[in-house]
NUTI-221251 format. One record per atom (N, C-alpha, C, O): residue in one letter; x negated, y negated, z negated. Coordinates in steps of 0.2 Angstrom, whole numbers, padded with zeros to 4 digits, always signed. Layout:
REM residues N
aXYZ/...
//
This chain:
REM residues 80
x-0004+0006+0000/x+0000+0000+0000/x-0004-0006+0000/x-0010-0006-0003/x-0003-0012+0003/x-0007-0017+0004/x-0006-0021-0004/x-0002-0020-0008/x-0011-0026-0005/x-0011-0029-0009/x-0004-0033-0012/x-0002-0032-0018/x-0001-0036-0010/x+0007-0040-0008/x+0011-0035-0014/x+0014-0030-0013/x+0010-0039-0021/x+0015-0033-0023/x+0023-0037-0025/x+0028-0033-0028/x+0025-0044-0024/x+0032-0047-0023/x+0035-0043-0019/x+0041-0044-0018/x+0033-0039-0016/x+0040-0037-0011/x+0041-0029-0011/x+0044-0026-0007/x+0037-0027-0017/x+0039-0021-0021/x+0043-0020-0027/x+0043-0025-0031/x+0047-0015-0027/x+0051-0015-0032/x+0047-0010-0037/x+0041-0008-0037/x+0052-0009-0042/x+0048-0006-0047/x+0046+0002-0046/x+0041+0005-0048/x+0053+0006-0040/x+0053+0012-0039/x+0048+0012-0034/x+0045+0018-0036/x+0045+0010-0030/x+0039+0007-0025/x+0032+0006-0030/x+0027+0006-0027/x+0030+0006-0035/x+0025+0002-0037/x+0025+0011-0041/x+0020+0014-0041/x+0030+0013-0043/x+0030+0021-0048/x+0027+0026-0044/x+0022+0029-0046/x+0031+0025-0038/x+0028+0031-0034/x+0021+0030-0031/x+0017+0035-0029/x+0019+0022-0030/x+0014+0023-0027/x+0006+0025-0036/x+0000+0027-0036/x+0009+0023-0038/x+0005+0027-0047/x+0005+0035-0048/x+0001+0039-0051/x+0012+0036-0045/x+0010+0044-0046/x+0006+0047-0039/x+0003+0053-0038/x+0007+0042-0034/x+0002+0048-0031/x-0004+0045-0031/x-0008+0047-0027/x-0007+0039-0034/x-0012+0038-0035/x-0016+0041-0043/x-0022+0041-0044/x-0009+0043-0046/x-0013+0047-0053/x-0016+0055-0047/x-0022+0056-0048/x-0012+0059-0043/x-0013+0063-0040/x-0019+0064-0037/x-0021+0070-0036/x-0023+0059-0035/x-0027+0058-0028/x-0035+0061-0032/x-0039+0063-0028/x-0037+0060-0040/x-0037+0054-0042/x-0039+0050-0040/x-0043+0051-0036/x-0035+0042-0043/x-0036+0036-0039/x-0037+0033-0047/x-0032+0029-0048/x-0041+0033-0052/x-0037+0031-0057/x-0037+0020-0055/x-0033+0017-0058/x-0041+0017-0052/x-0041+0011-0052/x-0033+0008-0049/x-0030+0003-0051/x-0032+0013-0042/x-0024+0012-0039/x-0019+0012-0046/x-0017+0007-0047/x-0018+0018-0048/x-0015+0020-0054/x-0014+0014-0058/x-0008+0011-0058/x-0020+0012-0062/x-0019+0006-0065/x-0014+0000-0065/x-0011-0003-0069/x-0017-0001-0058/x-0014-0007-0053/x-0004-0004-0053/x+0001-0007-0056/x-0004-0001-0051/x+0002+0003-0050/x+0004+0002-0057/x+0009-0003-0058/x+0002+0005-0062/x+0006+0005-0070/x+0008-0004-0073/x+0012-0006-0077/x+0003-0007-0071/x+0001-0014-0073/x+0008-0018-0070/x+0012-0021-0072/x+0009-0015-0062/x+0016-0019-0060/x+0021-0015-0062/x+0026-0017-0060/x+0021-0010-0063/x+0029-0006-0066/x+0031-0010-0072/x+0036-0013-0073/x+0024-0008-0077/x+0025-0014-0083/x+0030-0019-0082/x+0036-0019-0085/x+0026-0024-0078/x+0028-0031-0077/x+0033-0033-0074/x+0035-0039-0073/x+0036-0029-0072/x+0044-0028-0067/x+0047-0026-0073/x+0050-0030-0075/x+0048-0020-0077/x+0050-0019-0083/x+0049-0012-0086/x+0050-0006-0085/x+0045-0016-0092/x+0042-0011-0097/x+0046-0004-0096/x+0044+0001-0093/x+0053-0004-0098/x+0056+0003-0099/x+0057+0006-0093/x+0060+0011-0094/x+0057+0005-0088/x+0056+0007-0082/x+0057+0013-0081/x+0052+0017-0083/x+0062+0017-0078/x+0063+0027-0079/x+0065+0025-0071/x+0069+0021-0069/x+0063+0031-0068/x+0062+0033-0060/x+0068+0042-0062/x+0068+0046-0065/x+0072+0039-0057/x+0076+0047-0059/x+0075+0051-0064/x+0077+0049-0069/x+0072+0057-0061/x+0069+0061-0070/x+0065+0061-0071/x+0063+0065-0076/x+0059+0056-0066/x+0054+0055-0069/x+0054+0053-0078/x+0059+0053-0081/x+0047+0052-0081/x+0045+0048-0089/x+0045+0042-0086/x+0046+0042-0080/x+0045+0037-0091/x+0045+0032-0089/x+0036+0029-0088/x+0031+0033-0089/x+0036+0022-0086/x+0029+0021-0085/x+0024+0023-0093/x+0019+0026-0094/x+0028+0021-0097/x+0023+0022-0100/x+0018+0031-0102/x+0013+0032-0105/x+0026+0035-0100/x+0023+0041-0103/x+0016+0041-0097/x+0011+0045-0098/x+0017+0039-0094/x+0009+0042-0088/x+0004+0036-0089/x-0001+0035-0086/x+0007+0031-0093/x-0001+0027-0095/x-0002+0031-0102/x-0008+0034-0102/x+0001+0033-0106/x-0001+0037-0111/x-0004+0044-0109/x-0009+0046-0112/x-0002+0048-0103/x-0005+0056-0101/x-0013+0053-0098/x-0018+0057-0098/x-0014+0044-0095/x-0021+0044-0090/x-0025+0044-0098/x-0031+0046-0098/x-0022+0041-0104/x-0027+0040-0108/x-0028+0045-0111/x-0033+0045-0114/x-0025+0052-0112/x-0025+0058-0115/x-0032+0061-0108/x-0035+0065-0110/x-0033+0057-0102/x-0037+0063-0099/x-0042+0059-0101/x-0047+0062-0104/x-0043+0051-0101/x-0048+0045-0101/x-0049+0043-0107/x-0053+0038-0106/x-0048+0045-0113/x-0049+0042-0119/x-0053+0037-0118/x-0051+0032-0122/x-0057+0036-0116/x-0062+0030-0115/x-0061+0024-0111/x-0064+0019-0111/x-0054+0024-0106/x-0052+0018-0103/x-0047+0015-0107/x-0041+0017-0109/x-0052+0007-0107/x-0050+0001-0114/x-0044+0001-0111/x-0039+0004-0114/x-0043-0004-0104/x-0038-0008-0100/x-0033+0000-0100/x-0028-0002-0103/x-0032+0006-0099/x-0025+0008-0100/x-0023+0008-0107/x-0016+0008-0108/x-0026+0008-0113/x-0028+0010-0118/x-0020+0002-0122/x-0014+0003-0124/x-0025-0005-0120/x-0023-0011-0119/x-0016-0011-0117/x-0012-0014-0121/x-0013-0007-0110/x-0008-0008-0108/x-0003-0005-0111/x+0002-0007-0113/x-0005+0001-0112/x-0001+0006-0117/x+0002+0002-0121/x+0007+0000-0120/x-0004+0000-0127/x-0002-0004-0134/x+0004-0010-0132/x+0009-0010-0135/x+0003-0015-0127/x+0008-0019-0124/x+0012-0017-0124/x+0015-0016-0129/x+0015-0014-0117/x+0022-0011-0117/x+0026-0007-0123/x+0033-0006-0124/x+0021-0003-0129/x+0026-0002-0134/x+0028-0009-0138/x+0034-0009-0141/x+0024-0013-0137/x+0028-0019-0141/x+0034-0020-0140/x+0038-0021-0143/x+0033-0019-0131/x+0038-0024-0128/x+0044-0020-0128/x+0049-0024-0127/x+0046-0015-0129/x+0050-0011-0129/x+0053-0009-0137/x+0058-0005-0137/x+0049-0011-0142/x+0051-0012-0148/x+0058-0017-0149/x+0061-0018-0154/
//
């Protein structure tokens, strides 16, 4: 997907995150999870998890990346 993420929806931004968790892509992923967040934290795709169960599964594999770590901790605020 091109950089251009206004003209993505939140269902658009999910799926291009899960096949970029697939490829691995983890920087795509990122990018992906950061605008699902920002579209809307509680964000659920069919029967998908929502975004954040898969920023929470990248850090079970990454324990070491700060920024998914960071984003994680955000979105449960927001969702409090």
């Amino acid at each position: 997907m091109d950089n251009d993420d206004t003209r993505r929806s939140g269902a658009d931004w999910f799926n291009e995150g899960i096949k970029c968790f697939n490829k691995p892509d983890g920087v795509g992923a990122v990018r992906a999870f950061e605008a699902v967040v920002k579209i809307d934290p509680a964000y659920r795709h069919k029967d998908w998890p929502n975004a954040l169960y898969w920023g929470e599964k990248t850090i079970a594999e990454d324990p070491d990346n700060y920024r998914h770590q960071e984003l994680v901790s955000e979105v449960k605020k927001q969702m409090k």
